[in-house]
Z-matrix of the N, CA and C atoms (Angstrom, degrees):
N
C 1 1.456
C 2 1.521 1 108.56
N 3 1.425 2 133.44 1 123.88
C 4 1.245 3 141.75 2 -173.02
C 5 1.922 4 93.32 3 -97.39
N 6 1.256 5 96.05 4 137.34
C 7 1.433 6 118.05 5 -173.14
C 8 1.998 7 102.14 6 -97.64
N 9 1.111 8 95.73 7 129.73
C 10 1.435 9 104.41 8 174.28
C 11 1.243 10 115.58 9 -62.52
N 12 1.408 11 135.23 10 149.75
C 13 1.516 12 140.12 11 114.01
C 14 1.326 13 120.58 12 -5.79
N 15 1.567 14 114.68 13 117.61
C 16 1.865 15 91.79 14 178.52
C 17 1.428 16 116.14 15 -62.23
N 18 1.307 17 112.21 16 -14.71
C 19 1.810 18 125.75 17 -174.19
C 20 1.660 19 92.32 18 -60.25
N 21 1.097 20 115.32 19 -50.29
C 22 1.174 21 135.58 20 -166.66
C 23 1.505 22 141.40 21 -78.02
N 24 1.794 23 98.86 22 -1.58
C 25 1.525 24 122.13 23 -162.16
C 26 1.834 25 86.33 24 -86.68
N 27 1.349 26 89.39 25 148.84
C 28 1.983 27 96.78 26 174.47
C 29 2.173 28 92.71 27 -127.40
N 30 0.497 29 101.08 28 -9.68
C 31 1.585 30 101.38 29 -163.84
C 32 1.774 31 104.93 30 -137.60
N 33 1.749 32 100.52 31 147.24
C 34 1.607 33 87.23 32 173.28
C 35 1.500 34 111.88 33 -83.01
N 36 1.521 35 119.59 34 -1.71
C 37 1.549 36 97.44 35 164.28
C 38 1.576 37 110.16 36 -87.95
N 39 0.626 38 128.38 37 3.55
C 40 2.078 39 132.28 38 153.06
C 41 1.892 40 83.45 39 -63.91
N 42 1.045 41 111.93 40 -99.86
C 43 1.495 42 105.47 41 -157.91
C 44 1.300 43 109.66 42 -35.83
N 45 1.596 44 121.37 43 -68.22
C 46 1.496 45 107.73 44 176.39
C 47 1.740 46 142.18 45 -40.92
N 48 1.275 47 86.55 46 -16.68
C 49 1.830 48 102.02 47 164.37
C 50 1.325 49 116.31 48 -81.15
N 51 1.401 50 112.60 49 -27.74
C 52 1.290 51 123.84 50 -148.64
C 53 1.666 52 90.11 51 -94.20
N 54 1.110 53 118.11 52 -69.57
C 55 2.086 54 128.40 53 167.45
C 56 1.766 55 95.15 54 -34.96
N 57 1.279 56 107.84 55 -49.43
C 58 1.703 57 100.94 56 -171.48
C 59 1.516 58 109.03 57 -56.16
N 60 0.871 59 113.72 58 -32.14
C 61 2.084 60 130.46 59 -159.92
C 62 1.604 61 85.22 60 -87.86
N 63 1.537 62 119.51 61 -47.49
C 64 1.046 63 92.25 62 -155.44
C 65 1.837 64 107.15 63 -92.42
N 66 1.722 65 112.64 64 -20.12
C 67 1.040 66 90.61 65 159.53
C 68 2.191 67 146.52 66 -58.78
N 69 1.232 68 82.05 67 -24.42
C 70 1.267 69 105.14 68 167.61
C 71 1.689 70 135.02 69 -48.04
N 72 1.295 71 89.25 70 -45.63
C 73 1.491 72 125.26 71 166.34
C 74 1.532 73 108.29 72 -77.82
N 75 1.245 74 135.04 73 -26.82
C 76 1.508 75 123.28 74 171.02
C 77 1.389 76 95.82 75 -99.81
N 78 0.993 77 144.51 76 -39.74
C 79 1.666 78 116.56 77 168.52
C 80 1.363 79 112.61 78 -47.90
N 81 1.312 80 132.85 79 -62.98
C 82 1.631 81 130.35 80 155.73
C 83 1.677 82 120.93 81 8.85
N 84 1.673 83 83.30 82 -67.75
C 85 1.449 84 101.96 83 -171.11
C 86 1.420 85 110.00 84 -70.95
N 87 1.420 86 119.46 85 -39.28
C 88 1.497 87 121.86 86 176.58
C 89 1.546 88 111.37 87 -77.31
N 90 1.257 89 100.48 88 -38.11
C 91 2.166 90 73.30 89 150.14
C 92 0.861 91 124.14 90 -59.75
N 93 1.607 92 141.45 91 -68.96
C 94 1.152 93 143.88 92 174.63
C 95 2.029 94 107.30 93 -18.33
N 96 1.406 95 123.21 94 -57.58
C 97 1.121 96 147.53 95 -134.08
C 98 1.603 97 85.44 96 -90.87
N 99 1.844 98 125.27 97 -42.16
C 100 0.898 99 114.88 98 -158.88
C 101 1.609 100 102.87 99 -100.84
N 102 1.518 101 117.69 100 5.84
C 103 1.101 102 129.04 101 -165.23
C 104 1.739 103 111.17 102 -98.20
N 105 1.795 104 108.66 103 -27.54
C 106 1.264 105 119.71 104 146.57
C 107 1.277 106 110.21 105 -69.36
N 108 1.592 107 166.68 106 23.81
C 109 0.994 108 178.04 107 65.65
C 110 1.416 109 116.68 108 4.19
N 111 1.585 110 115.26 109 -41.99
C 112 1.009 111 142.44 110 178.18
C 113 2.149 112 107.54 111 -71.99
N 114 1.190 113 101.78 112 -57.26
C 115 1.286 114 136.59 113 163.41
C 116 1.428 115 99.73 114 -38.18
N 117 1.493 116 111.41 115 -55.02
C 118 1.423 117 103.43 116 -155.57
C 119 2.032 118 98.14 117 -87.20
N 120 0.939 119 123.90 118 -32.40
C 121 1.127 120 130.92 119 -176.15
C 122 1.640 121 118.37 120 -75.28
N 123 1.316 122 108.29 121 -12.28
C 124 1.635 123 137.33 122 145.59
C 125 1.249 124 106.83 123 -46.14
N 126 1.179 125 99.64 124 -68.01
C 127 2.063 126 107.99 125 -152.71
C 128 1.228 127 120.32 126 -104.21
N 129 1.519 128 101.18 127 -0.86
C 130 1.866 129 106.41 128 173.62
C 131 1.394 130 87.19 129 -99.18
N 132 1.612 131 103.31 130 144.16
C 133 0.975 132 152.68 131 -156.57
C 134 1.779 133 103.62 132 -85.71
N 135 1.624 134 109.81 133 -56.52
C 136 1.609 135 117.02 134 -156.68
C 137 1.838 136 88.53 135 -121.73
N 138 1.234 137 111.55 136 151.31
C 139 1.476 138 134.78 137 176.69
C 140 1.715 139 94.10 138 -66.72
N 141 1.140 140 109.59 139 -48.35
C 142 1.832 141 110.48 140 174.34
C 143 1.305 142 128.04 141 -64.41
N 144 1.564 143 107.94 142 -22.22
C 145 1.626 144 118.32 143 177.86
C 146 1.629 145 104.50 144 -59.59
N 147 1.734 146 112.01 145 -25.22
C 148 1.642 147 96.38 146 -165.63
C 149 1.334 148 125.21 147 -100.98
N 150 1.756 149 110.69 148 33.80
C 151 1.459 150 111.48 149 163.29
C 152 1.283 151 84.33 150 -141.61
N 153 1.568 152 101.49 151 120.44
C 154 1.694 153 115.37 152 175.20
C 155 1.735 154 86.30 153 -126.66
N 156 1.549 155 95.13 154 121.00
C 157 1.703 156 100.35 155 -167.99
C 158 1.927 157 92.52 156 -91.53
N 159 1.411 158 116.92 157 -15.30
C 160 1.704 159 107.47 158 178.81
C 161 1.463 160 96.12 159 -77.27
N 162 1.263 161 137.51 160 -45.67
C 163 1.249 162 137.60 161 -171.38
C 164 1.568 163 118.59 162 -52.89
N 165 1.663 164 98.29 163 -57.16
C 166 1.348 165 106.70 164 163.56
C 167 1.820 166 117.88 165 -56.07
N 168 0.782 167 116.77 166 -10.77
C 169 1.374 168 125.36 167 -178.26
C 170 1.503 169 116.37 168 -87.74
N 171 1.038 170 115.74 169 -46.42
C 172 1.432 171 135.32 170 173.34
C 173 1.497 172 100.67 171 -59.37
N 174 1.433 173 116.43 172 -58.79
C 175 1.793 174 130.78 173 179.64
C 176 1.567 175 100.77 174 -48.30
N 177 1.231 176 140.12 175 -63.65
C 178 1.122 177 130.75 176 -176.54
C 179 1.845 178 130.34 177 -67.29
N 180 1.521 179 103.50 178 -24.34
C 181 1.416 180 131.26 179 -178.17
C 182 1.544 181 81.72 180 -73.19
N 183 1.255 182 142.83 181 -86.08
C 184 1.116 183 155.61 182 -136.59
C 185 2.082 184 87.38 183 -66.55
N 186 1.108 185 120.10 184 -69.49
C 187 1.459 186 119.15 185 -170.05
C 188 1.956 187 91.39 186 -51.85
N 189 1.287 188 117.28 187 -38.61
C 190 1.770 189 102.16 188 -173.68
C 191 1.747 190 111.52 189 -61.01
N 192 1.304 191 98.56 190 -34.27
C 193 1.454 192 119.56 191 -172.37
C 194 1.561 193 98.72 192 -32.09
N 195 2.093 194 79.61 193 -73.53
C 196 1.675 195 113.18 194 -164.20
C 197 1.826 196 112.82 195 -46.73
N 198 1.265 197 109.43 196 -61.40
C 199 1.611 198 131.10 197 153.59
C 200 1.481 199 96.64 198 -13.03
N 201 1.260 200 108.40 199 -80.85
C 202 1.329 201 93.32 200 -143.94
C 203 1.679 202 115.75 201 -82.35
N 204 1.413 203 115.93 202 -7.11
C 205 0.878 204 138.40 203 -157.47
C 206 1.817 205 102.15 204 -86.53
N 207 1.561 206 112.42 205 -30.20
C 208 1.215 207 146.50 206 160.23
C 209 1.579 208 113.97 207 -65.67
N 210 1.524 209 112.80 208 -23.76
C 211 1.453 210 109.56 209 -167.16
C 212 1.804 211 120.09 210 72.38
N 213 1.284 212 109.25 211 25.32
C 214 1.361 213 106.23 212 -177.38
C 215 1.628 214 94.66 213 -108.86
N 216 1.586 215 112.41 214 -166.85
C 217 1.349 216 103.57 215 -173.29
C 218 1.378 217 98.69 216 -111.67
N 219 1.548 218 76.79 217 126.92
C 220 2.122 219 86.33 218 -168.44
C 221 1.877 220 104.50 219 -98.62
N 222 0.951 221 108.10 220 16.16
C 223 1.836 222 97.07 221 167.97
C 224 1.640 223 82.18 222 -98.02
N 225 1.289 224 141.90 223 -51.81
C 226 1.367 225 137.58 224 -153.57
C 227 1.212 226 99.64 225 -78.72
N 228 1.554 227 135.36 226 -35.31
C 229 1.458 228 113.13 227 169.70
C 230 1.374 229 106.10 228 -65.73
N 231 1.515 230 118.57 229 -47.13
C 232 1.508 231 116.85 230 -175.22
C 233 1.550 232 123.67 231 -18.11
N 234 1.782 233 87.15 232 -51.79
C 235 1.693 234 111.12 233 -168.71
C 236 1.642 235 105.74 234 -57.47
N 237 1.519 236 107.03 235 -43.38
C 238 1.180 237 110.11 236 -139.68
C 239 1.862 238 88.25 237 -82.76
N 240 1.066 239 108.46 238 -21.19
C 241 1.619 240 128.24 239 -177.70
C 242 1.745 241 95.81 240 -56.18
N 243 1.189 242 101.39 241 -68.32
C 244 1.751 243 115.80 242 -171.79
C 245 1.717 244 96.27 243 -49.27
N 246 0.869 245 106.92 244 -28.00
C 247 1.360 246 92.91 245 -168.39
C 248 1.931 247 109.29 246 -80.76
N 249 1.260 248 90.35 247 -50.99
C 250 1.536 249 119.46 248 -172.76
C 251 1.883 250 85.81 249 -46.80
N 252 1.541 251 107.38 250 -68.74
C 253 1.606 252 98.01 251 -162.94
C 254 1.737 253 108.59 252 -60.56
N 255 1.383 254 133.40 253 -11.93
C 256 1.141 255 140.09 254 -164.20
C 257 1.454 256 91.78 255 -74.43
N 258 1.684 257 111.67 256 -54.60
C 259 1.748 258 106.54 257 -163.68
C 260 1.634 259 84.71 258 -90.81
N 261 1.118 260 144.30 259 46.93
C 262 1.311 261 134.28 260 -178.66
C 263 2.163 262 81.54 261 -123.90
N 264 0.964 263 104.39 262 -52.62
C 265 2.009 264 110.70 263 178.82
C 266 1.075 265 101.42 264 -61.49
N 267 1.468 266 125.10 265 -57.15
C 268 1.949 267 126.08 266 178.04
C 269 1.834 268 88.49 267 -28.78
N 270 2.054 269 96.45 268 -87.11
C 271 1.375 270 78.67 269 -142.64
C 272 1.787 271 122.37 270 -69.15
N 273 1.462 272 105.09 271 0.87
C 274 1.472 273 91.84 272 156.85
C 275 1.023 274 117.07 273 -100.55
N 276 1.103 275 150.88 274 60.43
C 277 1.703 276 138.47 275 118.10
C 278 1.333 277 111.45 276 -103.36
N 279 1.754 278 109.58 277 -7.27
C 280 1.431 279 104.94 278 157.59
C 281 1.229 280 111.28 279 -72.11
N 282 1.686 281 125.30 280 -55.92
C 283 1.364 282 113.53 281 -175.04
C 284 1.563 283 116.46 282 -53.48
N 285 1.569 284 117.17 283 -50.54
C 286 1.243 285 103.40 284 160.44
C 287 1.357 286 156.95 285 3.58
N 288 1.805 287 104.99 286 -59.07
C 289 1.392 288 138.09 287 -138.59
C 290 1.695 289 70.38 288 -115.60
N 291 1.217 290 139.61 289 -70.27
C 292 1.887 291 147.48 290 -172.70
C 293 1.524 292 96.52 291 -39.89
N 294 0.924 293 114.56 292 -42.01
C 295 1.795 294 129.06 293 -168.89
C 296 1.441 295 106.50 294 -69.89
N 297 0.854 296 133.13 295 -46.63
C 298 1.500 297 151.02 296 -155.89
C 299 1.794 298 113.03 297 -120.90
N 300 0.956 299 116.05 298 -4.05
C 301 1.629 300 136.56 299 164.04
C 302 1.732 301 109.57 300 -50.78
């Protein structure tokens, strides 16, 4: 089944296929995303290296940037950012901690 264009949706099952595809596609990406996470808990060195709160800072500034720059609502991606990088540190200092066991 080929998923419409939202320009292009006539029906809400066009959109509802279309949110489905695309949620689908950001889990994808957040593997991918959490899989450099994995990466990073590899190659850092110190259990303390893996909450860099300027870094994380920059990560969310940069998604408000993008947001808004897009016209979407960039305090609500912001949020959703803070959160995302929060369980993005969980599971690396879990992977971390598996690594070093």
């Amino acid at each position: 089944m080929s998923v419409k264009r939202p320009e292009d949706c006539e029906t809400m099952g066009d959109v509802r296929a279309g949110v489905n595809a695309t949620d689908r596609a950001l889990i994808e990406l957040f593997a991918t995303r959490f899989g450099y996470m994995d990466a990073a808990a590899r190659i850092k060195e110190t259990r303390d290296a893996v909450r860099d709160e300027t870094r994380k800072a920059e990560v969310i500034e940069a998604v408000r940037a993008d947001a808004k720059a897009r016209g979407l609502p960039s305090d609500d991606l912001a949020d959703i950012w803070e959160k995302l990088v929060e369980a993005s540190i969980a599971h690396e200092l879990a992977e971390w901690d598996s690594l070093r066991d």
